[in-house]
Backbone as CSV, one residue per row, in Angstrom:
resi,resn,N_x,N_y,N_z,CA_x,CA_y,CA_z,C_x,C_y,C_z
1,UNK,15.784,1.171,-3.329,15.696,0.718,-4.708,15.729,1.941,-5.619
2,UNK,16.320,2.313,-6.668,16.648,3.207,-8.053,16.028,2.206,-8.969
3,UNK,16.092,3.404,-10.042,15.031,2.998,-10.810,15.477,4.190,-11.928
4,UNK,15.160,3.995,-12.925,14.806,4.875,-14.268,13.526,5.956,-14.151
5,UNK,13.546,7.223,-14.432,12.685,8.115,-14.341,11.324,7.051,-14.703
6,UNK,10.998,6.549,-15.256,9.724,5.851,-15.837,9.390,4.734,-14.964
7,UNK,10.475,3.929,-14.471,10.055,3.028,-13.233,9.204,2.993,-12.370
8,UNK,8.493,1.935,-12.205,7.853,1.809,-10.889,8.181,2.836,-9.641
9,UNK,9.283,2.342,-9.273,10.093,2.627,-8.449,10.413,4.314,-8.044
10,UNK,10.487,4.730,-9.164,10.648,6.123,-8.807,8.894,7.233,-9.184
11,UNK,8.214,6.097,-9.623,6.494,7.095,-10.086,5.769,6.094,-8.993
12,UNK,5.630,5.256,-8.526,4.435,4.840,-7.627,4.969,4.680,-6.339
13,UNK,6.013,4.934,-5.810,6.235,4.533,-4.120,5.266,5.230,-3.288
14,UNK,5.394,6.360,-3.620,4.471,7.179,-2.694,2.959,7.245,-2.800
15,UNK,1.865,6.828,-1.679,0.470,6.340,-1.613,-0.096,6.768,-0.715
16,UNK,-1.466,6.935,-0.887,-2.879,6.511,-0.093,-3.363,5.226,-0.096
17,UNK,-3.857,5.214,1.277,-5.238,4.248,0.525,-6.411,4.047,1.512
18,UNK,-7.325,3.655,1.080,-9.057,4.667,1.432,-9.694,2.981,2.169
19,UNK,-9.806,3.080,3.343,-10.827,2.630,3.797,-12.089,2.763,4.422
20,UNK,-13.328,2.350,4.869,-14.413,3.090,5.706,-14.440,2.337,6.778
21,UNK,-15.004,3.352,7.555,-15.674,2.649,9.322,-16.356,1.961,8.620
22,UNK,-16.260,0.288,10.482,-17.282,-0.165,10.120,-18.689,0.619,10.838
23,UNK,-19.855,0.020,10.268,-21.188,0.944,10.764,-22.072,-0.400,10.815
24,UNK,-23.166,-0.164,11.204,-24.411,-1.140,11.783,-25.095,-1.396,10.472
25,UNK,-25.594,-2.146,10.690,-26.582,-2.562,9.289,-27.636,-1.242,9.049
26,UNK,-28.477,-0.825,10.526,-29.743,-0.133,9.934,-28.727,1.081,9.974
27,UNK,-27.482,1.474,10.092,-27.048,2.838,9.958,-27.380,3.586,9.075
28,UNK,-28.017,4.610,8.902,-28.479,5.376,7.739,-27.566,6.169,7.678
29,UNK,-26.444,7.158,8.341,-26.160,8.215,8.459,-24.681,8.652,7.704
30,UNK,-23.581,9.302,7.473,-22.661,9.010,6.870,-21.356,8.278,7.691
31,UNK,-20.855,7.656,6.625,-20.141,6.370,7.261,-18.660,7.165,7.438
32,UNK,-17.221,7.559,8.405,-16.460,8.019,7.807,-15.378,7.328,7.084
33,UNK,-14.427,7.775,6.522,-13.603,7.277,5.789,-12.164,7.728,5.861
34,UNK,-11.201,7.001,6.154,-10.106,7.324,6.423,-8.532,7.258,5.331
35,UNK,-7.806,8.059,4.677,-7.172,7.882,4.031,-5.621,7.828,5.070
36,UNK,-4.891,6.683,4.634,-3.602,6.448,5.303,-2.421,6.850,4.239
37,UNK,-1.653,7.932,4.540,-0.388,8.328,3.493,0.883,7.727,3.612
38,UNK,0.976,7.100,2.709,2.306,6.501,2.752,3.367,6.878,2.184
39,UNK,5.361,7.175,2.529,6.187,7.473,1.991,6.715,5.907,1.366
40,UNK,7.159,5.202,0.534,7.285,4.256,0.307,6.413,3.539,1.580
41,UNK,7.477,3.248,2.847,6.441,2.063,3.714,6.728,2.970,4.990
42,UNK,6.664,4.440,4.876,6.824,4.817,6.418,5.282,5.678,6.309
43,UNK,4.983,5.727,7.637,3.105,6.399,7.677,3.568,7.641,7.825
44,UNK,2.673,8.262,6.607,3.160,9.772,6.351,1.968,10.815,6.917
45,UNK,1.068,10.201,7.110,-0.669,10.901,7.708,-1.767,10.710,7.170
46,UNK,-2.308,11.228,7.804,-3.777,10.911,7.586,-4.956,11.665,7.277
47,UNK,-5.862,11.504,6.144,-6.845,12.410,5.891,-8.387,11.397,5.878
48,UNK,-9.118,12.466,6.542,-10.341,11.558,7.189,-11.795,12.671,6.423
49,UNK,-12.835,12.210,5.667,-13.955,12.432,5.304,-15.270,11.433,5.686
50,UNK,-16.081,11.529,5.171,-16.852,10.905,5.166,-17.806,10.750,3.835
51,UNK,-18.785,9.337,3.838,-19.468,9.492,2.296,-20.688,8.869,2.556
52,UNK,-21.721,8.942,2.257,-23.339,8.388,2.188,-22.862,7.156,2.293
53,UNK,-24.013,6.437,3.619,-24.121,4.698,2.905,-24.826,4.630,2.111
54,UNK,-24.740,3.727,1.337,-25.141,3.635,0.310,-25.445,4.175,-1.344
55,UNK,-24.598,5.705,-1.080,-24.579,6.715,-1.498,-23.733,6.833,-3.109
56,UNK,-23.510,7.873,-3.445,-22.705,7.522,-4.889,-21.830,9.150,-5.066
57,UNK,-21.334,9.323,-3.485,-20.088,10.321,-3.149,-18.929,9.938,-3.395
58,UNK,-18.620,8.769,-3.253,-17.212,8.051,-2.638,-16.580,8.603,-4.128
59,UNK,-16.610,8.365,-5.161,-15.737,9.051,-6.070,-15.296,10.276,-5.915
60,UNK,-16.139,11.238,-5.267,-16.090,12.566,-5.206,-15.160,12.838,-3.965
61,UNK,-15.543,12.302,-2.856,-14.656,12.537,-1.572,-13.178,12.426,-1.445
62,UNK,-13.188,11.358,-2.137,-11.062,10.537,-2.240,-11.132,12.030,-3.126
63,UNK,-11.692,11.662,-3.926,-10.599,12.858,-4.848,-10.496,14.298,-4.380
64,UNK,-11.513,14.344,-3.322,-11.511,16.056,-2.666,-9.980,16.392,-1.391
65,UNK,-10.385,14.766,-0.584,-9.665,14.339,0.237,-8.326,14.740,-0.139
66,UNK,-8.080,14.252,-1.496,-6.730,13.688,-1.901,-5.985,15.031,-2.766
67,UNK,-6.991,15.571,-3.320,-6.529,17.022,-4.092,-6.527,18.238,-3.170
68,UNK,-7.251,18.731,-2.155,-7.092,19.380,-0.999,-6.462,18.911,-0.261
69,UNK,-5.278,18.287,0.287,-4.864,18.142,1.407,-3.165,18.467,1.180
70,UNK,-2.214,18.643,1.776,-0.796,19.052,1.781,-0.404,18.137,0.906
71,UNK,-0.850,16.579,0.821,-0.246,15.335,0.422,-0.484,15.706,-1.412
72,UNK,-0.992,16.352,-1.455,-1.478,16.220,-2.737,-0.285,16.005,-4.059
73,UNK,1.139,16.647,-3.849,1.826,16.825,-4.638,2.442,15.018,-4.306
74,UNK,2.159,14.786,-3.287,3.500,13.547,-2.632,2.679,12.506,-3.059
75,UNK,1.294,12.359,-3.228,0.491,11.049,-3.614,0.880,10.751,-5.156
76,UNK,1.301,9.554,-5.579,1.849,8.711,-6.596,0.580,7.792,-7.203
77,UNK,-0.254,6.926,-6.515,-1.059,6.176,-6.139,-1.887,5.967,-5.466
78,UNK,-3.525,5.658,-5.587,-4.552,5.551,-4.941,-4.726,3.849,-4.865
79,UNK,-4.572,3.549,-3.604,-5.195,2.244,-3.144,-6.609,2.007,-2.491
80,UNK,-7.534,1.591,-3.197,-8.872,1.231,-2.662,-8.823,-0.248,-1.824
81,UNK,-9.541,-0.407,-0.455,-9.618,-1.725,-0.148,-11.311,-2.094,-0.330
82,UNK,-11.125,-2.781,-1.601,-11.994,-3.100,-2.521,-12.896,-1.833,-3.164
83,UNK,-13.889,-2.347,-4.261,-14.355,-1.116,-5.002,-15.409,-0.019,-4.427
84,UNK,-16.057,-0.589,-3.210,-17.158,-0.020,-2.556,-17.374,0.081,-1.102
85,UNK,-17.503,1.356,-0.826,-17.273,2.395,0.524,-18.817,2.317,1.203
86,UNK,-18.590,1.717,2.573,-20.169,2.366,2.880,-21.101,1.771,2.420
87,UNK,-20.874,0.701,2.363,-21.817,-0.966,1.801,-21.759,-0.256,0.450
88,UNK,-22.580,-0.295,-0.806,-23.119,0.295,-2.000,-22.395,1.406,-2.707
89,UNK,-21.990,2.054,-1.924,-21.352,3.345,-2.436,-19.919,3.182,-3.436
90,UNK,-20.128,2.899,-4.794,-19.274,1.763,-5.401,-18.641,3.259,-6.279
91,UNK,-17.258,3.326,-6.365,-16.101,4.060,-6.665,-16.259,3.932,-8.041
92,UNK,-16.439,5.009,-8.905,-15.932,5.119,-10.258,-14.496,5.294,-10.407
93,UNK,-13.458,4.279,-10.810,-12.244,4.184,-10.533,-11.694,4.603,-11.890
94,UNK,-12.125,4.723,-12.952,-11.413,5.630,-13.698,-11.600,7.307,-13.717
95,UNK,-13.102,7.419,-12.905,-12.974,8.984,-13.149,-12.578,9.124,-11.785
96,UNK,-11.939,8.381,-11.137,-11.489,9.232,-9.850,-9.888,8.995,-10.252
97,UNK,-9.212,7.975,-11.389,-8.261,7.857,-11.476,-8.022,9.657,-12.849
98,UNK,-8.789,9.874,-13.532,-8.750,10.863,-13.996,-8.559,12.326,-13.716
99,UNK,-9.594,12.381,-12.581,-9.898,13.819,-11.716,-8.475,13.548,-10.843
100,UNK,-8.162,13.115,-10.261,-6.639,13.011,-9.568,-5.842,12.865,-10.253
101,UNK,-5.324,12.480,-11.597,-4.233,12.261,-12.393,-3.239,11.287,-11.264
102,UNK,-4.098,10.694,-11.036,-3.489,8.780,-10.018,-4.049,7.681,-10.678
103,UNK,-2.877,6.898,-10.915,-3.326,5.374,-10.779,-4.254,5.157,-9.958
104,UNK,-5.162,4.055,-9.864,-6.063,3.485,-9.116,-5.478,1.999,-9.075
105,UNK,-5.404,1.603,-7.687,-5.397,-0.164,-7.542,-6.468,-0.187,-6.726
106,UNK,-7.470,-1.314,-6.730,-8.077,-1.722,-5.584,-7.642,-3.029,-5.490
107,UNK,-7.469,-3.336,-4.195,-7.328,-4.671,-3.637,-8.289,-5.491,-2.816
108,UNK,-8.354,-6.947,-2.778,-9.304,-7.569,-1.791,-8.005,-9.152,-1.430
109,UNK,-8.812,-9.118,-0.606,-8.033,-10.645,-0.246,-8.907,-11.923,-0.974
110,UNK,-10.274,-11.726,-1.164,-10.333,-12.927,-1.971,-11.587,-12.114,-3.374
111,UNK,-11.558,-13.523,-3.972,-12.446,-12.859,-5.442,-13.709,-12.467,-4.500
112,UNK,-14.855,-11.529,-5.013,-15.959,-11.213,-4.509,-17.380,-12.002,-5.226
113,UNK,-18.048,-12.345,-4.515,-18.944,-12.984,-5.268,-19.505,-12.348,-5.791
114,UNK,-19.552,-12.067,-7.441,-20.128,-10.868,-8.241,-21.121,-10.621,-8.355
115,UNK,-22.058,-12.488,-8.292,-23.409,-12.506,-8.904,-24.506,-12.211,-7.529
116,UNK,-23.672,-12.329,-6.164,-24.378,-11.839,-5.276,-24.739,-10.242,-5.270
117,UNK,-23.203,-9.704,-5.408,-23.318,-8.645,-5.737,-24.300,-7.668,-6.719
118,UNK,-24.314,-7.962,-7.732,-25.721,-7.314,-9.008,-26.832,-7.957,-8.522
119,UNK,-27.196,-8.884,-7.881,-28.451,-9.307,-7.528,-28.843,-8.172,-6.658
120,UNK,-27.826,-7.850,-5.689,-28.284,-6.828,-4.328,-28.411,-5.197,-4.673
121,UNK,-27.429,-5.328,-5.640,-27.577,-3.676,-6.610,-28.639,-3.316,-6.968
122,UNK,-28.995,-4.763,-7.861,-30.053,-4.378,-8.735,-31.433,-4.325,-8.204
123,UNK,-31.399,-5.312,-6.952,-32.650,-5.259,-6.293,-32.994,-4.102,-5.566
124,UNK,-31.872,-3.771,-4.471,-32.095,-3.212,-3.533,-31.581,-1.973,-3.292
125,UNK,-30.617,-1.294,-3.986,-30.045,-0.125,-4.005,-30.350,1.077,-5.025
126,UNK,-30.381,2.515,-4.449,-30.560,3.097,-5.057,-29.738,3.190,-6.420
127,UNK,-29.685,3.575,-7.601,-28.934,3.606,-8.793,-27.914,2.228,-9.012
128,UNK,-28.868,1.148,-8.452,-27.826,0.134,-8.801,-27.326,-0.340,-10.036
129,UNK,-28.380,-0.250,-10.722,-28.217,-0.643,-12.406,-26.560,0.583,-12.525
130,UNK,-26.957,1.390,-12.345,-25.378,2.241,-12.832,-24.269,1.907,-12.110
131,UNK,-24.452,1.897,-10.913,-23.254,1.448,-10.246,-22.584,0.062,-10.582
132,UNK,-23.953,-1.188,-10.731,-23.252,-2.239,-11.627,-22.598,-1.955,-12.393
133,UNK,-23.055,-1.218,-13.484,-22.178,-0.784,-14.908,-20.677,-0.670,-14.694
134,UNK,-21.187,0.546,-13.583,-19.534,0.868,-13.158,-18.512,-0.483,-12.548
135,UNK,-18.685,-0.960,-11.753,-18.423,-2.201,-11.810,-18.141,-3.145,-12.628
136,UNK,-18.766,-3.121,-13.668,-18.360,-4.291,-15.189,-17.904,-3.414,-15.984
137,UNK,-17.580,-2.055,-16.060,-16.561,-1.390,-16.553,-15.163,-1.481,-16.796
138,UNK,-15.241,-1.629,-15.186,-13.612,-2.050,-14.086,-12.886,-3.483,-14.629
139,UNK,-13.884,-4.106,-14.846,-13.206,-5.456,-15.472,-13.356,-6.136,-14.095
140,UNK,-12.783,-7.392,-14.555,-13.044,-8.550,-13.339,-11.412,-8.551,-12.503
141,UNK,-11.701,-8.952,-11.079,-10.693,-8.757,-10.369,-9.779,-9.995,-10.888
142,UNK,-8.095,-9.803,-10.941,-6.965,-10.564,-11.185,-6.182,-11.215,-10.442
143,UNK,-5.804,-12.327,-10.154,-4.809,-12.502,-8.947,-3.630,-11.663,-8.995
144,UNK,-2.877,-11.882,-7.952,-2.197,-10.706,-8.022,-0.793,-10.913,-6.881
145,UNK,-0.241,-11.573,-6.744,0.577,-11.120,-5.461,-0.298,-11.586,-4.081
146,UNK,-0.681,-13.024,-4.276,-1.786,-13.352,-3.202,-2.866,-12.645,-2.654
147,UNK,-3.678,-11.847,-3.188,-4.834,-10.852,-3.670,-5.260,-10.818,-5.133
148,UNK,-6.258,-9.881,-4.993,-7.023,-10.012,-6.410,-7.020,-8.697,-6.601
149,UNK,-7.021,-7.835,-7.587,-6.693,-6.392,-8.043,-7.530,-5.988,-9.103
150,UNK,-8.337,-4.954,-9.501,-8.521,-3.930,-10.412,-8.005,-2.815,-10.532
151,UNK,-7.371,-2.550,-11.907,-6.212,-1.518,-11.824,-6.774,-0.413,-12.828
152,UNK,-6.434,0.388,-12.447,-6.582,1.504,-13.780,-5.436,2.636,-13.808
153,UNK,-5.024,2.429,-14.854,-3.331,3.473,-15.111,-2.694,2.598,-14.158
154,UNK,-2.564,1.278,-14.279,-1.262,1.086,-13.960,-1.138,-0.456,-14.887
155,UNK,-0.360,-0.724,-15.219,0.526,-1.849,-15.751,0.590,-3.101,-14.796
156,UNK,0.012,-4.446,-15.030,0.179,-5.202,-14.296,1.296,-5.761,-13.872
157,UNK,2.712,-5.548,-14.255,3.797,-5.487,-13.809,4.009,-4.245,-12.332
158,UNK,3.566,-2.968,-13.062,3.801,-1.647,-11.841,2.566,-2.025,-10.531
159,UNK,1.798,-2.579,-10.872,1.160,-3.222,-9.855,1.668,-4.147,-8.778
160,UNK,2.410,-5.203,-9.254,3.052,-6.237,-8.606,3.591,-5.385,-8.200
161,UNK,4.690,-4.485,-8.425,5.803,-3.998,-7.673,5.292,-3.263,-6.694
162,UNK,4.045,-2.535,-6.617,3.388,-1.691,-5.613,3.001,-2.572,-4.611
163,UNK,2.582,-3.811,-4.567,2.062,-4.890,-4.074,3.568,-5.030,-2.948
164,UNK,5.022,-5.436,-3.941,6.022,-5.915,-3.728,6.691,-4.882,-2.055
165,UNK,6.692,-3.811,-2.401,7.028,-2.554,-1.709,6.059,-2.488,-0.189
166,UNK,4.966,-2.456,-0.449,3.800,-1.916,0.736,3.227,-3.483,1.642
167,UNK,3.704,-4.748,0.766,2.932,-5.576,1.998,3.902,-5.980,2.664
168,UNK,4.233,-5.627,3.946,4.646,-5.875,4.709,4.989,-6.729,5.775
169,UNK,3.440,-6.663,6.370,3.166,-7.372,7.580,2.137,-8.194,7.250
170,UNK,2.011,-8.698,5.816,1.325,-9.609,5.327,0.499,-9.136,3.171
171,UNK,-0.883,-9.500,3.481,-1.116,-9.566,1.780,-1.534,-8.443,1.482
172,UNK,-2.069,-7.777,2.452,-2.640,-6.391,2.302,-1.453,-5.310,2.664
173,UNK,-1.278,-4.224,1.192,-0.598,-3.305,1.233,-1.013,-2.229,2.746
174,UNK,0.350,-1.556,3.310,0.206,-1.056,4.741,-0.721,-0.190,4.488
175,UNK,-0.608,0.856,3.621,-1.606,1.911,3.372,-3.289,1.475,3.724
176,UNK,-3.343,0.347,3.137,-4.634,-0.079,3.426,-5.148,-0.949,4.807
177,UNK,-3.754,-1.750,5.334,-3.753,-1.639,6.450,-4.180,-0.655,7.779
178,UNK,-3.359,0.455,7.432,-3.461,1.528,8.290,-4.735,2.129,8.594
179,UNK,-5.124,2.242,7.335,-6.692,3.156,7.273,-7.252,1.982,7.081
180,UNK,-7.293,0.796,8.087,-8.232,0.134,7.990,-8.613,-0.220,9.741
181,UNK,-7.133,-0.071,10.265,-7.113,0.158,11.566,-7.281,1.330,12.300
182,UNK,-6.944,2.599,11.395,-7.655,3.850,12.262,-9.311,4.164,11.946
183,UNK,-9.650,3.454,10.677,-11.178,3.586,10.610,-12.103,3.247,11.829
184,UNK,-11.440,1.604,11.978,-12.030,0.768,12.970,-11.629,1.576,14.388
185,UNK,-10.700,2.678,14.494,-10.668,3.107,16.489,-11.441,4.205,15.853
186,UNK,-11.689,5.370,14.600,-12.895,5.796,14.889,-13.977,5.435,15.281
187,UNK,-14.810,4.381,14.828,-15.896,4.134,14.727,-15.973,3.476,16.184
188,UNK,-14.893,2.856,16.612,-15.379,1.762,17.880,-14.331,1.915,19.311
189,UNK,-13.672,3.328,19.197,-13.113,3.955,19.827,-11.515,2.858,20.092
190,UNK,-10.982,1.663,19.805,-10.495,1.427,19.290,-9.985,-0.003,18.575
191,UNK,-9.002,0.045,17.712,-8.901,-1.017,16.408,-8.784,-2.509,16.704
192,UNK,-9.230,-3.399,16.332,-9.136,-4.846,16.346,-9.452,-5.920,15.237
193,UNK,-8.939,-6.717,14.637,-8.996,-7.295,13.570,-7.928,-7.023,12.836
194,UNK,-8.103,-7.743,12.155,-6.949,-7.383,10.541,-7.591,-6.430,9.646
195,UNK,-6.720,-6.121,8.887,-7.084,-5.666,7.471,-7.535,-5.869,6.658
């Protein structure tokens, strides 16, 4: 596909996108996190950190991940699979869309129950009141291309088309696929489930 310098097409093909191991409920310890690089839809590599459960790194890591690594010039787009890493550890998605000079999409397969969500923030997590914030910052998730999306720097049109390009082998873009299946053979030596 061509495209006009300003197009979709020629500014967002190229991606990450950030998923975490899964971990145990009483896990205290850091959870890791795996970024999958994508050339349009071919797997370009992989960059792997880690971030506090429950913690309030995860903004800091993608963007360390993502600005230190070779990929740095080739990343177009940051794909989150959903807003929060490591149970709690909830992504400030404009200042990580800032500090990277990347779009941010996060994706989920269905809406999240919100009000469960701030109940558990607010009760039970450290700095939840802020991290909510951050959260009702983001705005409420959109349908989207059979998913639901929060976007920042991108155009809900350049969205669809990122959507259009990367899902492949179903609703979830590969990027997030990928690092959702090498998270899961870290953590459990190896991958099973979907994305």
């Amino acid at each position: 596909m061509t495209g006009s310098p300003t197009s979709p097409a020629r500014r967002l093909a190229n991606s990450v996108g950030f998923d975490d191991a899964p971990f145990a409920r009483e896990q205290r310890e850091a959870v890791p996190i795996v970024g999958a690089v994508f050339a349009r839809t071919r797997f370009d590599g992989v960059l792997i950190g880690s971030v506090e459960r429950d913690g309030d790194d995860a903004t800091g890591e993608i963007a360390r991940l993502v600005r230190g690594s070779r990929f740095d010039q080739h990343v177009q787009v940051i794909l989150l699979q959903g807003i929060a890493l490591a149970g709690f550890n909830v992504v400030d998605v404009p200042r990580l869309a800032e500090v990277t000079g990347r779009p941010v999409l996060v994706v989920s397969r269905k809406q999240p129950n919100w009000e469960r969500i701030r109940k558990a923030l607010l009760e039970r997590v450290p700095n939840g009141k802020q991290k909510w914030r951050r959260i009702e910052r983001l705005g409420p998730m959109e349908a989207l291309a059979s998913v639901y999306v929060q976007r920042c720097g991108l155009s809900r049109a350049e969205a669809e088309w990122v959507l259009q390009l990367l899902c492949v082998h179903g609703r979830i873009p590969e990027p997030l696929r990928a690092a959702h299946l090498i998270a899961g053979a870290l953590a459990r030596g190896s991958s099973h489930g979907r994305a």
